[in-house]
C-alpha positions as CSV (number, residue, x, y, z in Angstrom):
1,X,96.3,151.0,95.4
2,X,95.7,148.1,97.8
3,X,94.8,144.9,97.2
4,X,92.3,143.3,99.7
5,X,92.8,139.4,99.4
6,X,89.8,137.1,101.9
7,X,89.8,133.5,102.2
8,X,87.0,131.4,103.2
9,X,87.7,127.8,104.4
10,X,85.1,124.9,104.5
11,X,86.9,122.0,106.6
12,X,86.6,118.4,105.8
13,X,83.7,117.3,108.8
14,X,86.9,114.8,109.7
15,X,88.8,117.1,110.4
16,X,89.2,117.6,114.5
17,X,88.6,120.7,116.4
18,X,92.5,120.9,117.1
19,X,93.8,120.5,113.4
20,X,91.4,123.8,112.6
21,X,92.8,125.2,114.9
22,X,96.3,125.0,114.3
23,X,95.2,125.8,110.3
24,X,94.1,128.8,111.3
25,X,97.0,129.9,113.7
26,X,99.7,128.8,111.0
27,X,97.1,130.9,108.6
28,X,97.3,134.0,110.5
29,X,101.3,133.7,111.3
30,X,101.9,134.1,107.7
31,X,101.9,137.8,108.2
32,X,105.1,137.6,109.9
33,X,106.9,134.4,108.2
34,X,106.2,136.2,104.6
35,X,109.1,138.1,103.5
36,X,109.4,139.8,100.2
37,X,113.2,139.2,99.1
38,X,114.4,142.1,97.6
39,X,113.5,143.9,100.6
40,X,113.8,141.7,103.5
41,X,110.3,142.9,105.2
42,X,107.2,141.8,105.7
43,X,104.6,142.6,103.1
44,X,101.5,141.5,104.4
45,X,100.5,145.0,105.6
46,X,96.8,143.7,107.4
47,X,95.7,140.7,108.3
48,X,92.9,138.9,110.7
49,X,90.3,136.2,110.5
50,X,88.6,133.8,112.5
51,X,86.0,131.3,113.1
52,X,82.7,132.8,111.3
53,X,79.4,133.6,113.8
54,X,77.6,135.2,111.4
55,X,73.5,134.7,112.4
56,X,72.4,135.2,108.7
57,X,72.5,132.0,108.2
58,X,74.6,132.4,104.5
59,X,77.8,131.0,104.8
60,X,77.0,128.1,102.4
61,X,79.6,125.6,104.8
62,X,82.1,127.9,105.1
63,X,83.4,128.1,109.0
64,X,86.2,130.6,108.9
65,X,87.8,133.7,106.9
66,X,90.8,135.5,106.7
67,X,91.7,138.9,105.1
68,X,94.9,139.8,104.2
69,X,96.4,143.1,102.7
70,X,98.8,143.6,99.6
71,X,100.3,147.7,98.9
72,X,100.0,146.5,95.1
73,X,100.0,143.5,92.8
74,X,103.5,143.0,92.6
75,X,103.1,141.5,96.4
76,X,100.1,139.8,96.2
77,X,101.7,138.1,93.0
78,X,104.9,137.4,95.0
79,X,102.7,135.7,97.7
80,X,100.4,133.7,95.7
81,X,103.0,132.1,93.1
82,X,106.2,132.4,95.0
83,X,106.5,133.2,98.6
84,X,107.9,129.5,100.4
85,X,106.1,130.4,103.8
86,X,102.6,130.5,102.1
87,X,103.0,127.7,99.3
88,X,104.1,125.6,102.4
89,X,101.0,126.5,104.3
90,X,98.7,125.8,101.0
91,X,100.4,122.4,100.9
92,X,99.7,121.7,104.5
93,X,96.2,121.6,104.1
94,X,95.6,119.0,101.7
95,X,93.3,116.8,103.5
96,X,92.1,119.3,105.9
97,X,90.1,121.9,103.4
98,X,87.3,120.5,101.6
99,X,86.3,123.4,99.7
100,X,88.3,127.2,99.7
101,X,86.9,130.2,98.2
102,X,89.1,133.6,97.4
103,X,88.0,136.9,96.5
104,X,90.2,140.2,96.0
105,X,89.6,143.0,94.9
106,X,91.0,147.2,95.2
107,X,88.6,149.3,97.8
108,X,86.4,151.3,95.8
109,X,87.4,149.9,92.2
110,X,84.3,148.6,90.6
């Protein structure tokens, strides 16, 4: 079953208009730069995010989300403890995120 894997970033107010930017771009590459090794592809099967414009009013200082897509937990596993493209990006925002917020979860498991 799929794993469903969102991201919510809160930027430090320091942070300028063209470091989020280039966050969120390296963010959204890592669809392509993550490759599982024992089969040389990429494994992020869906991904997308962006800057929020929600009008509700509810997203408690968080200004941007991401979804990505795992075919099982082997994957995600891979790409949360393992994978050198997205540990790299992690890394790279020290000093840009102030606070980060993850859920996952399988559709329709509850």
């Amino acid at each position: 079953m799929p794993i469903i894997h969102i991201v919510l970033f809160e930027f430090k107010p320091t942070v300028s208009h063209a470091q989020v930017e280039d966050a969120c771009k390296r963010m959204l590459a890592l669809s392509e730069k993550c490759i599982h090794p024992t089969t040389n592809q990429r494994y992020v099967t869906g991904h997308g995010g962006g800057r929020d414009n929600s009008p509700e009013g509810l997203q408690g200082g968080f200004s941007h989300g991401f979804v990505s897509e795992f075919q099982n937990e082997e994957d995600r596993k891979y790409y949360l403890e393992k994978d050198p493209a997205h540990l790299a990006f992690v890394k790279s925002l020290d000093g840009l995120v102030q606070n980060v917020r993850v859920v996952d979860f399988e559709p329709g498991k509850f």
